[in-house]
Residue frames as a rotation matrix with the C-alpha (Angstrom) as fourth column:
UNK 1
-0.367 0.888 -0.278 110.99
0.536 -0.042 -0.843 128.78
-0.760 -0.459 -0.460 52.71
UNK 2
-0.616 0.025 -0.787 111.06
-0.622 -0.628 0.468 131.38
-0.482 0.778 0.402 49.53
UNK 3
-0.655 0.165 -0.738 110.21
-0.331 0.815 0.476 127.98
0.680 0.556 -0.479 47.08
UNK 4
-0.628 0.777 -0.045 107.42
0.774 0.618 -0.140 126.90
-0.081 -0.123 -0.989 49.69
UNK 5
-0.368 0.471 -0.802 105.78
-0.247 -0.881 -0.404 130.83
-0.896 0.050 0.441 49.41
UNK 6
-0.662 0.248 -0.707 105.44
-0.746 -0.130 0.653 130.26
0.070 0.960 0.271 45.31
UNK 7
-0.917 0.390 0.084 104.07
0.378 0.779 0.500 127.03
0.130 0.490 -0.862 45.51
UNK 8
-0.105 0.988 -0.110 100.69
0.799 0.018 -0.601 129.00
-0.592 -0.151 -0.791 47.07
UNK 9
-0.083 -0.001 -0.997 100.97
-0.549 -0.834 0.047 131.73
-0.832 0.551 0.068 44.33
UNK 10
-0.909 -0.326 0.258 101.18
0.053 0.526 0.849 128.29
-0.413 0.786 -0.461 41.59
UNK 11
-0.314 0.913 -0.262 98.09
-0.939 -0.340 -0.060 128.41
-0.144 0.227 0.963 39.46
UNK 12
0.827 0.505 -0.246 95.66
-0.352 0.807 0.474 124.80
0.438 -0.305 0.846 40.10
UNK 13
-0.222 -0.538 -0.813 98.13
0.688 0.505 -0.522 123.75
0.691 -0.675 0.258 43.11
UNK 14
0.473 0.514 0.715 96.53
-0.497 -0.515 0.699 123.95
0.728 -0.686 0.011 46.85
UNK 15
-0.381 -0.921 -0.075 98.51
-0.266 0.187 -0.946 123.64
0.885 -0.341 -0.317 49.90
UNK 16
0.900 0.433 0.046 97.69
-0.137 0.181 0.974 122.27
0.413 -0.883 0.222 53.58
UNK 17
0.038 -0.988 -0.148 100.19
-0.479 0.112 -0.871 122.77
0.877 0.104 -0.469 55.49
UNK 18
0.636 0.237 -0.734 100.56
0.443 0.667 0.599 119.97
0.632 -0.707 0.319 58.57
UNK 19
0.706 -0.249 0.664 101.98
-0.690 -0.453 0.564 120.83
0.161 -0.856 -0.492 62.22
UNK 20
-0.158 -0.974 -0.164 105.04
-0.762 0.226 -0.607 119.05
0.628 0.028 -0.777 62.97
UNK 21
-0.921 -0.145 -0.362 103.68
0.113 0.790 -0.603 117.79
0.374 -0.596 -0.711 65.94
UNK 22
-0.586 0.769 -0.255 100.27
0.596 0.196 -0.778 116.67
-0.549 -0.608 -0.574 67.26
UNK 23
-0.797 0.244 -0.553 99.08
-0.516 -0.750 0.413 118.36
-0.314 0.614 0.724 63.74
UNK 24
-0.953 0.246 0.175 95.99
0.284 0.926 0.248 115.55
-0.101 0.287 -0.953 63.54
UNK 25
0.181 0.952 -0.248 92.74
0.854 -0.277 -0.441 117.05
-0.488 -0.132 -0.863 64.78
UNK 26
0.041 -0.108 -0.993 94.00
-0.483 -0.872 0.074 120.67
-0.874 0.477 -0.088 62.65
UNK 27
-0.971 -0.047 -0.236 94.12
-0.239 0.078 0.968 118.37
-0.028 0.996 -0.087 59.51
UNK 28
-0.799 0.591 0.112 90.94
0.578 0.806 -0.126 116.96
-0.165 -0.037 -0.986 60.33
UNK 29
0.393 0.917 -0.076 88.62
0.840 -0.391 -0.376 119.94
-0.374 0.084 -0.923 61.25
UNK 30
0.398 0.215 -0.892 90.31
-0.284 -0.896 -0.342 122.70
-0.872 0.389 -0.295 59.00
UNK 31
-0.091 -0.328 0.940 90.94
0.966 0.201 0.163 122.73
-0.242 0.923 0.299 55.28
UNK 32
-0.582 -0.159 -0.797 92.17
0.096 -0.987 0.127 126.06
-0.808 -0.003 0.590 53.71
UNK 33
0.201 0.665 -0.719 89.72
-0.210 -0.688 -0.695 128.05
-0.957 0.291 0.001 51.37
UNK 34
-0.091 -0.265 -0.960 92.11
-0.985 -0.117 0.126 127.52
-0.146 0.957 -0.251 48.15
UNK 35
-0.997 -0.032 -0.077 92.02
-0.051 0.965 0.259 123.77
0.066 0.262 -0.963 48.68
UNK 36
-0.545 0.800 0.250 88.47
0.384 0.503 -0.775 123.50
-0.746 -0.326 -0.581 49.67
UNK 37
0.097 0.358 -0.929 87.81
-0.811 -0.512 -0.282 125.46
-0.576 0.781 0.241 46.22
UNK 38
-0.293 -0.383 -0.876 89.80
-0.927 0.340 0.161 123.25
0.236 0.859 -0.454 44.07
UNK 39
-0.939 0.165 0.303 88.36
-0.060 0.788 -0.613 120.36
-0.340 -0.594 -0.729 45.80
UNK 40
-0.118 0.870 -0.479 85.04
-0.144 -0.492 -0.859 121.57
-0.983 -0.033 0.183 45.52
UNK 41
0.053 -0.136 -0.989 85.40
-0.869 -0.494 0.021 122.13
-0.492 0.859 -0.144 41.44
UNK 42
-0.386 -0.394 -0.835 86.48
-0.889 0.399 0.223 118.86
0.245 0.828 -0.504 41.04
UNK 43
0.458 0.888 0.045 83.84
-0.821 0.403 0.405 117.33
0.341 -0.223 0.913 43.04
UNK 44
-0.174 -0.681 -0.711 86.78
0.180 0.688 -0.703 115.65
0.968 -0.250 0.003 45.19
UNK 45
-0.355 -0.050 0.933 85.57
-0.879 -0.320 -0.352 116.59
0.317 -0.946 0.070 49.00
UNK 46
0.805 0.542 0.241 84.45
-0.591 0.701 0.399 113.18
0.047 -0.463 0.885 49.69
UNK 47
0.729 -0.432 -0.532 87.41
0.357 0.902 -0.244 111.50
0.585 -0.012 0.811 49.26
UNK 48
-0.318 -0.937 -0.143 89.70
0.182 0.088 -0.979 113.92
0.931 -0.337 0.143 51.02
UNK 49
0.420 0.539 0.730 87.15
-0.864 -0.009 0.504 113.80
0.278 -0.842 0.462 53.99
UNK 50
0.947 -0.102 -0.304 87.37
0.095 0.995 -0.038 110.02
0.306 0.007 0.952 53.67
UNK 51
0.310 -0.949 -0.054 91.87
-0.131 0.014 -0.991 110.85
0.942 0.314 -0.120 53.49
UNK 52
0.055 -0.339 0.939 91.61
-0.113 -0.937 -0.331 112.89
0.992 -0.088 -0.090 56.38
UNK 53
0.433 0.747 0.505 89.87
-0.755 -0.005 0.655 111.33
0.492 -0.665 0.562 58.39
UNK 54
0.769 -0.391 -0.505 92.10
0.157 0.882 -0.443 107.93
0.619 0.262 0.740 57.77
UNK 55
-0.481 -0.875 -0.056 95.08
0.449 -0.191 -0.873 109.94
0.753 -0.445 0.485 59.23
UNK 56
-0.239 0.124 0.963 93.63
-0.656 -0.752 -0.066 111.04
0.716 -0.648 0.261 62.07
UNK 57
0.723 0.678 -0.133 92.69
-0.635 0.727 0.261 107.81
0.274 -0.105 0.956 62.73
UNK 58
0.732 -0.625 -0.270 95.62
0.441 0.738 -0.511 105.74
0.519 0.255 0.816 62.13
UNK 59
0.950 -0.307 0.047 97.99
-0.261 -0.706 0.659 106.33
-0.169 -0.638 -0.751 64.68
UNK 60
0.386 -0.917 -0.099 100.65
0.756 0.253 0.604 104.56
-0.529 -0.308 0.791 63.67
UNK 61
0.523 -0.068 0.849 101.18
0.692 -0.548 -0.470 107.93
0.497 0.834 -0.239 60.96
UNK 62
0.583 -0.277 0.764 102.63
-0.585 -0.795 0.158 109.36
0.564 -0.540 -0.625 64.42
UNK 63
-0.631 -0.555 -0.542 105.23
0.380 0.388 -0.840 108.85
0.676 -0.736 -0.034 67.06
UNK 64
-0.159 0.431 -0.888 104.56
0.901 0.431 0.048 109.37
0.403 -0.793 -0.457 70.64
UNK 65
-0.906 -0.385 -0.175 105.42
0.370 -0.922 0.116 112.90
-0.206 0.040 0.978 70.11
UNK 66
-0.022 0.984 -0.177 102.88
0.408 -0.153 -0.900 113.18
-0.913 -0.092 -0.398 67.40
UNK 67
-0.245 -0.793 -0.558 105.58
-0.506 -0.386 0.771 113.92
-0.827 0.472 -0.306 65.58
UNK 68
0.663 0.669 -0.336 104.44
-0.586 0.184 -0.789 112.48
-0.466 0.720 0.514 61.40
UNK 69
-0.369 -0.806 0.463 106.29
0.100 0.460 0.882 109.76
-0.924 0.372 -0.089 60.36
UNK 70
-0.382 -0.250 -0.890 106.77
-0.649 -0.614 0.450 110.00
-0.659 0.749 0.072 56.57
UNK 71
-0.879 -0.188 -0.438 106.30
-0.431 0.707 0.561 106.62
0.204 0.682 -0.702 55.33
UNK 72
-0.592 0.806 -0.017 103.46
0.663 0.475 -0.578 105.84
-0.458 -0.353 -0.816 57.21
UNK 73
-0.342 0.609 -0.715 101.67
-0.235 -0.792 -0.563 109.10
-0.910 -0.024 0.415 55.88
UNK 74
-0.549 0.184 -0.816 102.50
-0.830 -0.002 0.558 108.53
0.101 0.983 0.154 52.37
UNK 75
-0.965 0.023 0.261 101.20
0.060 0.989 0.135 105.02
-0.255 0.146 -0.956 52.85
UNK 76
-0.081 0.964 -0.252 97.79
0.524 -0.174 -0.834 106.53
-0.848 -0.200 -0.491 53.73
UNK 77
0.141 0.166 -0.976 97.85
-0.766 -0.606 -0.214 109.27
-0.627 0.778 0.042 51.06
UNK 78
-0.525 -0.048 -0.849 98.52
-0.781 -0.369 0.504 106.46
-0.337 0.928 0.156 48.54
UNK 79
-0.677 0.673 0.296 95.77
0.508 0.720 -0.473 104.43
-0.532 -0.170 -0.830 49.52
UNK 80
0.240 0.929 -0.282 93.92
0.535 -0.369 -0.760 107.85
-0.810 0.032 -0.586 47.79
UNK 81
-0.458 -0.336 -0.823 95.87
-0.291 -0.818 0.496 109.01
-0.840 0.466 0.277 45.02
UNK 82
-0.876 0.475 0.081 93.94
0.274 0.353 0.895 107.01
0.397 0.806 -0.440 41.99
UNK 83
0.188 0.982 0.022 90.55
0.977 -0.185 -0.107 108.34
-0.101 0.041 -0.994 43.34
UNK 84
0.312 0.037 -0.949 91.94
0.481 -0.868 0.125 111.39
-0.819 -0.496 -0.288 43.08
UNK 85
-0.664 -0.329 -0.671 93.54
-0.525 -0.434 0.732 111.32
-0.532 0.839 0.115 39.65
UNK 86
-0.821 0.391 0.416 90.37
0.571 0.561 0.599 110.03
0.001 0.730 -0.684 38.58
UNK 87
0.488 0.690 -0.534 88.90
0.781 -0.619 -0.087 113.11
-0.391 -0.375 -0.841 39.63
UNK 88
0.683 -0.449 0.577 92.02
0.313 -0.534 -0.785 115.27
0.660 0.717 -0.224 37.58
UNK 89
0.541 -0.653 0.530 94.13
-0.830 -0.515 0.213 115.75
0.134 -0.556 -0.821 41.12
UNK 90
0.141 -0.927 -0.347 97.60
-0.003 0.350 -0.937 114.71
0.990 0.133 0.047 41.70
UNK 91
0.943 0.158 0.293 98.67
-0.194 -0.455 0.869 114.47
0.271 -0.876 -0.399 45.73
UNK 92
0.353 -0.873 -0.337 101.72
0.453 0.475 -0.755 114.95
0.819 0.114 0.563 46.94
UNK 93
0.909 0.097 -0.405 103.36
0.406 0.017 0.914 114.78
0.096 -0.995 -0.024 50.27
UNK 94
0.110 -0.839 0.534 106.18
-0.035 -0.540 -0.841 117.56
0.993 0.074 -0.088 50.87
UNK 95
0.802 -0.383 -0.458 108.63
0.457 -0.100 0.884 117.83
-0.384 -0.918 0.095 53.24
UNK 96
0.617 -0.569 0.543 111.29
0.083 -0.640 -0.764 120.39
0.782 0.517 -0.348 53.39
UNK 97
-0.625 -0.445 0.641 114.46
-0.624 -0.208 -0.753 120.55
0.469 -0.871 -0.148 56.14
UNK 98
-0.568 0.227 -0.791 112.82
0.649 0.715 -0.260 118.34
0.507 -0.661 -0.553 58.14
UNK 99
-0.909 0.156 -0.385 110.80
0.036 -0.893 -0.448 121.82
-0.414 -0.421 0.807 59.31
UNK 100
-0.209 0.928 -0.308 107.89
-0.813 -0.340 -0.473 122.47
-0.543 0.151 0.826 56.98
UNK 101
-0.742 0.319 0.589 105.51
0.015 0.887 -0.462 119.74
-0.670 -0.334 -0.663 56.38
UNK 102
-0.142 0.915 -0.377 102.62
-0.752 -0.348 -0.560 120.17
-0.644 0.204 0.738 53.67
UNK 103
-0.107 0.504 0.857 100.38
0.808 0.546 -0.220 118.18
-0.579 0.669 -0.466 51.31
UNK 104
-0.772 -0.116 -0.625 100.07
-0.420 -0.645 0.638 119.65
-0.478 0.755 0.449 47.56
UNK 105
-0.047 0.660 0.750 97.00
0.394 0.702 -0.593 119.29
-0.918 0.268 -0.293 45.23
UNK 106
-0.885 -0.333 -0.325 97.45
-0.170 -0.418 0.892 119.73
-0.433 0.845 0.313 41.64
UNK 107
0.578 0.816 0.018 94.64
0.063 -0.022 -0.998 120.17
-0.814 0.577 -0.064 39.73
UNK 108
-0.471 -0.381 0.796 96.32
0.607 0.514 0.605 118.66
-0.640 0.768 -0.011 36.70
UNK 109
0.096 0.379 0.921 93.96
0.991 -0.127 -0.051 120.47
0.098 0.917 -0.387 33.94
UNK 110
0.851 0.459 -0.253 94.11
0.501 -0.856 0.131 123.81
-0.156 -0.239 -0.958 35.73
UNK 111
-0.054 -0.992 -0.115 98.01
0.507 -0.127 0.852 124.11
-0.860 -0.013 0.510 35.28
UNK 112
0.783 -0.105 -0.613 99.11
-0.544 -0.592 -0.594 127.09
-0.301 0.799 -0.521 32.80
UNK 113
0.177 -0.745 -0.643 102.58
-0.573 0.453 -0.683 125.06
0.800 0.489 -0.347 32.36
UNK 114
0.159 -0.363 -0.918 104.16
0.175 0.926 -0.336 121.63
0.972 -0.107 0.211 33.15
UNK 115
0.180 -0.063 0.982 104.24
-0.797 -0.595 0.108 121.26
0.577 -0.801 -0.157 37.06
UNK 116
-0.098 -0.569 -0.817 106.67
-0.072 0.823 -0.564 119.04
0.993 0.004 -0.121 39.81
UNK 117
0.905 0.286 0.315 106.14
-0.080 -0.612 0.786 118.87
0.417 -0.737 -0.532 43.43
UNK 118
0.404 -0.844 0.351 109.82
-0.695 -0.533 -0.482 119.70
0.594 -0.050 -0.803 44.31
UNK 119
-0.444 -0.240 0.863 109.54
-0.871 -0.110 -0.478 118.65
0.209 -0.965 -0.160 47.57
UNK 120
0.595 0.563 -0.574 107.48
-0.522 0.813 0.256 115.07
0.611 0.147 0.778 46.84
UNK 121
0.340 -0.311 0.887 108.75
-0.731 0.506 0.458 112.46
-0.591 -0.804 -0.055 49.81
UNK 122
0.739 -0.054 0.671 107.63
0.238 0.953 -0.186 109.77
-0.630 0.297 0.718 47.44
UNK 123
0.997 0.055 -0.056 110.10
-0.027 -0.432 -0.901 111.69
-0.074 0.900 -0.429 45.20
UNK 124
0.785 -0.602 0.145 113.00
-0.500 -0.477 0.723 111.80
-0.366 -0.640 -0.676 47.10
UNK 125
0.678 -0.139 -0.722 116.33
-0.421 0.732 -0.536 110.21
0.603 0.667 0.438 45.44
UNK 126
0.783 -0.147 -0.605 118.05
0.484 0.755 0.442 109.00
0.392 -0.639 0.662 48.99
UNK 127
0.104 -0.737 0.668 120.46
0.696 -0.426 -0.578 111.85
0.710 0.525 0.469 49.03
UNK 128
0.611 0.147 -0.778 121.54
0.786 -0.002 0.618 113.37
0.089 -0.989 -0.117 52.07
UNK 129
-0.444 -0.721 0.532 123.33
0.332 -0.683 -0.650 116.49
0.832 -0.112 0.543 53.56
UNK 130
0.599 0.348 -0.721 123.69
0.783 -0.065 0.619 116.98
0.168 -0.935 -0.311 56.87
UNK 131
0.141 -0.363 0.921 124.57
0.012 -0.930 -0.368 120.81
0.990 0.063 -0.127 57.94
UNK 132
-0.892 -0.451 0.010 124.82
-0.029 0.036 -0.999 121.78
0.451 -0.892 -0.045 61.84
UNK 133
-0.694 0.716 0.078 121.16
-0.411 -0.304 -0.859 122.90
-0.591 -0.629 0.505 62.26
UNK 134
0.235 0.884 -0.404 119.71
-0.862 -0.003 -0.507 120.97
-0.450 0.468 0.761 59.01
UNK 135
-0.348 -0.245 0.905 119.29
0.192 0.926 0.325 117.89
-0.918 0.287 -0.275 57.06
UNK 136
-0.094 0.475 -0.875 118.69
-0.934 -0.345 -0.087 118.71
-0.344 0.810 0.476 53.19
UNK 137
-0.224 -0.143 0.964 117.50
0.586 0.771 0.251 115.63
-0.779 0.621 -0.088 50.50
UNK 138
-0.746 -0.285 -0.602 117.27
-0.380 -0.560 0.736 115.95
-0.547 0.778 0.310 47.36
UNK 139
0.360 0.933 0.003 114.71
-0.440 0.172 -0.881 115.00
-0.823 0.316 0.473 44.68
UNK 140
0.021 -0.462 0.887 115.42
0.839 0.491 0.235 112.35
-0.544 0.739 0.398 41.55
UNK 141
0.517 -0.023 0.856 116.95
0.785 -0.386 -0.484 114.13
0.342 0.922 -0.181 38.62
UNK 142
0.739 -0.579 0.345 119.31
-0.513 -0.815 -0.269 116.07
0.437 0.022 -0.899 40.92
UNK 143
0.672 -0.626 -0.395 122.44
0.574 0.778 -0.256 115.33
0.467 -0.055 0.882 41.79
UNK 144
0.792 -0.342 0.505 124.73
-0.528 -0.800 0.285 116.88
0.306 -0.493 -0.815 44.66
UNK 145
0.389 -0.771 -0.505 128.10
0.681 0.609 -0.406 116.68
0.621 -0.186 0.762 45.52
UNK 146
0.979 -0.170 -0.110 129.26
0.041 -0.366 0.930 118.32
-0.198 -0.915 -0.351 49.21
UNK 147
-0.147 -0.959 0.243 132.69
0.009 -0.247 -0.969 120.38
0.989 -0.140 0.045 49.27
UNK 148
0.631 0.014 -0.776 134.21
0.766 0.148 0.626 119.95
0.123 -0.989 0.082 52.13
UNK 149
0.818 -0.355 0.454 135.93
-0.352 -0.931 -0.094 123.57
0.456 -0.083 -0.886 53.71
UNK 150
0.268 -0.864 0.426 139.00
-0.963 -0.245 0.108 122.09
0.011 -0.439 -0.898 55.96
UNK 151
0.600 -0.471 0.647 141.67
0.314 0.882 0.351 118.67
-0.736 -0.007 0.677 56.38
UNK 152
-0.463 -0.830 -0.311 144.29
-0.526 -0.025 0.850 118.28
-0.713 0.557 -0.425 54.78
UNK 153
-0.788 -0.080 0.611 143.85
0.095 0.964 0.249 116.58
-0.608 0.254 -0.752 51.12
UNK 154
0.002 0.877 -0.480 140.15
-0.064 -0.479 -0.876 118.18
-0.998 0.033 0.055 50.29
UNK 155
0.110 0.187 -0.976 140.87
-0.681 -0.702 -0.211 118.92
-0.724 0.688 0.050 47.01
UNK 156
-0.773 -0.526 -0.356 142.39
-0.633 0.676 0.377 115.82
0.042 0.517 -0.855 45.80
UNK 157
-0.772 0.540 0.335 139.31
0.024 0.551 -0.834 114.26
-0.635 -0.636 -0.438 47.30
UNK 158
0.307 0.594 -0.744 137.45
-0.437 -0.606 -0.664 116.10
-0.845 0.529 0.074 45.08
UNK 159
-0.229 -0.116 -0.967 139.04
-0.973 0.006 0.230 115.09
-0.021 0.993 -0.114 42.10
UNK 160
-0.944 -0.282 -0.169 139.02
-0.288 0.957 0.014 111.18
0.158 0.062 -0.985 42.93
UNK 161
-0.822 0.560 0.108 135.95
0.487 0.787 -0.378 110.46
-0.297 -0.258 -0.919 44.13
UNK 162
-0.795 0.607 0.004 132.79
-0.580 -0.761 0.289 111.77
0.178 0.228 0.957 42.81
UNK 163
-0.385 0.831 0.401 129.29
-0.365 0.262 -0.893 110.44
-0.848 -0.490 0.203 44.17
UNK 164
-0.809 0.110 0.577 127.64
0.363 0.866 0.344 108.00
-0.462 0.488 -0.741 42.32
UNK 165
0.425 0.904 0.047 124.56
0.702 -0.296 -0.648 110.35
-0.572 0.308 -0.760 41.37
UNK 166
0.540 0.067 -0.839 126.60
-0.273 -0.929 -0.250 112.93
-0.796 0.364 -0.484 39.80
UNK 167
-0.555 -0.826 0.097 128.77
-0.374 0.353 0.857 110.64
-0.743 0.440 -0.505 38.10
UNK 168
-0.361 0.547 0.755 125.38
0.891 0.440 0.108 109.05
-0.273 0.712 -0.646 36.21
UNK 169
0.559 0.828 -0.057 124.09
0.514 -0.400 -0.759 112.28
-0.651 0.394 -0.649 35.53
UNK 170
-0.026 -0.797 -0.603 127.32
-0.548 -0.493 0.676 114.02
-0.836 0.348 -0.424 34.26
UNK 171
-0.550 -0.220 0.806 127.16
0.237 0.884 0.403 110.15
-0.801 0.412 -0.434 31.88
UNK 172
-0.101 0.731 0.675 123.62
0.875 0.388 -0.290 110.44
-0.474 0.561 -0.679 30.87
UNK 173
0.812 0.176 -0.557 123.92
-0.019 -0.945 -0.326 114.33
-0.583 0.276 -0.764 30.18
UNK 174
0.194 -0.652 0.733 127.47
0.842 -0.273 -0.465 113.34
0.503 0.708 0.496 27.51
UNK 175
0.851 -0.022 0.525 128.83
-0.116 -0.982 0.148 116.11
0.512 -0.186 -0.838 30.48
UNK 176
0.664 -0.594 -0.454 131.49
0.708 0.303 0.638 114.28
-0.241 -0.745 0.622 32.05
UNK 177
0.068 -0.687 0.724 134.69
0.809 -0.387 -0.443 116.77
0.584 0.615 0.529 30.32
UNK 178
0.330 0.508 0.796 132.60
-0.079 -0.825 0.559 119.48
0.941 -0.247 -0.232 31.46
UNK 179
0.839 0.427 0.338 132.76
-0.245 -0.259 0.934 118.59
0.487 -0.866 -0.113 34.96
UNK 180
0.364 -0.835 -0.412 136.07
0.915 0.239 0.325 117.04
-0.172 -0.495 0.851 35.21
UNK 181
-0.240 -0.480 0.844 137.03
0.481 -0.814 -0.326 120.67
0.844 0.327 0.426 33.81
UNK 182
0.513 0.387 0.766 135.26
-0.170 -0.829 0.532 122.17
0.841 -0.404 -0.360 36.83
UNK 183
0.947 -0.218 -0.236 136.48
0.312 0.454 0.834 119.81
-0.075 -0.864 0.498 39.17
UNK 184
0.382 -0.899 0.215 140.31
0.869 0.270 -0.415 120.99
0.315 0.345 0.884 38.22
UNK 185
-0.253 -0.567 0.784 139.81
0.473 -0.779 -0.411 124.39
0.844 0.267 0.466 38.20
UNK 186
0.721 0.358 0.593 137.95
-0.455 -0.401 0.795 124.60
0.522 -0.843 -0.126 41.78
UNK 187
0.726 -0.634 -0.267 140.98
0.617 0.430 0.659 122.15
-0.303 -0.643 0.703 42.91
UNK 188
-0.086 -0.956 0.281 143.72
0.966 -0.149 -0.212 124.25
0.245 0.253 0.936 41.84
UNK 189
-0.552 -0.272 0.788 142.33
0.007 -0.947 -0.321 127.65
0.834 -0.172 0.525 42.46
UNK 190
-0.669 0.409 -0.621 140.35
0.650 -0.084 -0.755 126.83
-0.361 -0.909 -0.209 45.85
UNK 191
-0.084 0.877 0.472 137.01
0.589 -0.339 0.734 128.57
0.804 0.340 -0.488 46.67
UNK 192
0.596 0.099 0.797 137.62
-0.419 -0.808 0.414 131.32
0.684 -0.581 -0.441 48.64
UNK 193
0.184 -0.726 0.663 140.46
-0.966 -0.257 -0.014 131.03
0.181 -0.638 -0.748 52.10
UNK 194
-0.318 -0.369 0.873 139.78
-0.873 0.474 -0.117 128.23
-0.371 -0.799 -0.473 53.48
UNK 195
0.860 0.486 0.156 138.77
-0.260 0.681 -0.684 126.07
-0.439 0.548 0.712 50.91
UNK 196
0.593 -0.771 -0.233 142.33
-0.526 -0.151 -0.837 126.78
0.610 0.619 -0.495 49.71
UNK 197
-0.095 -0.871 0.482 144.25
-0.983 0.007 -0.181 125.76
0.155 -0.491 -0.857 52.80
């Protein structure tokens, strides 16, 4: 949650965040102050009226819950992103943990330095981790590779099999040494008890 706080502290990037569930008629009749500024400036409030309205409309963008399906949203949002970057904004649909939900406008010219949304759906590079109480993905251009803490074997596992994203990026980064060096020295000296056993 730290890394969604900054994004409303970023300088020409407004947030909306969306209710999890049954969050339609709150996107419809409110729009926060910093977005309806940067909107405003860039002489974009007609089209994200027009957006807004679309999803609120369009139920399939919901389960029966109310609950936002992902792909449908983005569909809608990228029925509006070329009127919008013909207006200097960028839109981008975040999701974080399955938990916090929000929509990002970048005022492209207003940026002091180079800006990613992190958290971009359409961004997303298929990467999973599943915890007890969470589901993390990841975003292209990272690669992750899950230690496992107990079984017999663990370590050796580690050394043999490395995920197919970290293996191209270790490639394309001329790091592979590097990492087989890490991968040796976390299998032989364990991370902490019970990684060891």
């Amino acid at each position: 949650l730290s890394a969604f706080c900054l994004i409303h502290n970023t300088t020409g990037v407004a947030v909306e965040e969306l209710k999890k569930y049954a969050g339609q008629k709150q996107l419809r009749d409110e729009c926060p102050d910093a977005l309806e500024a940067l909107l405003v400036k860039n002489d974009a409030m007609e089209i994200y009226t027009t957006m807004v309205n679309e999803l609120f409309d369009d139920s399939t963008t919901r389960n029966w819950m109310g609950k936002w399906k992902d792909e449908e949203f983005n569909a809608v949002v990228d029925q509006f992103r070329e009127d919008f970057a013909e207006k200097g904004i960028q839109v981008a649909y975040c999701k974080r943990s399955d938990k916090h939900l929000w929509l990002e406008f970048i005022d492209v010219a207003a940026l002091e330095s180079p800006y990613v949304p992190q958290f971009d759906v359409a961004n997303m590079s298929g990467q999973v981790i599943k915890t007890m109480y969470n589901k993390y993905t990841f975003p292209d251009g990272v690669a992750v590779e899950e230690l496992q803490r107990y079984g017999k074997n663990k370590r050796q596992k580690l050394k043999e099999q490395a995920p197919v994203y970290v293996t191209e990026l270790m490639e394309a980064k001329d790091c592979v040494d590097e990492y087989q060096t890490l991968v040796e020295h976390v299998s032989e000296c364990g991370v902490g008890k019970r990684f060891k056993d």
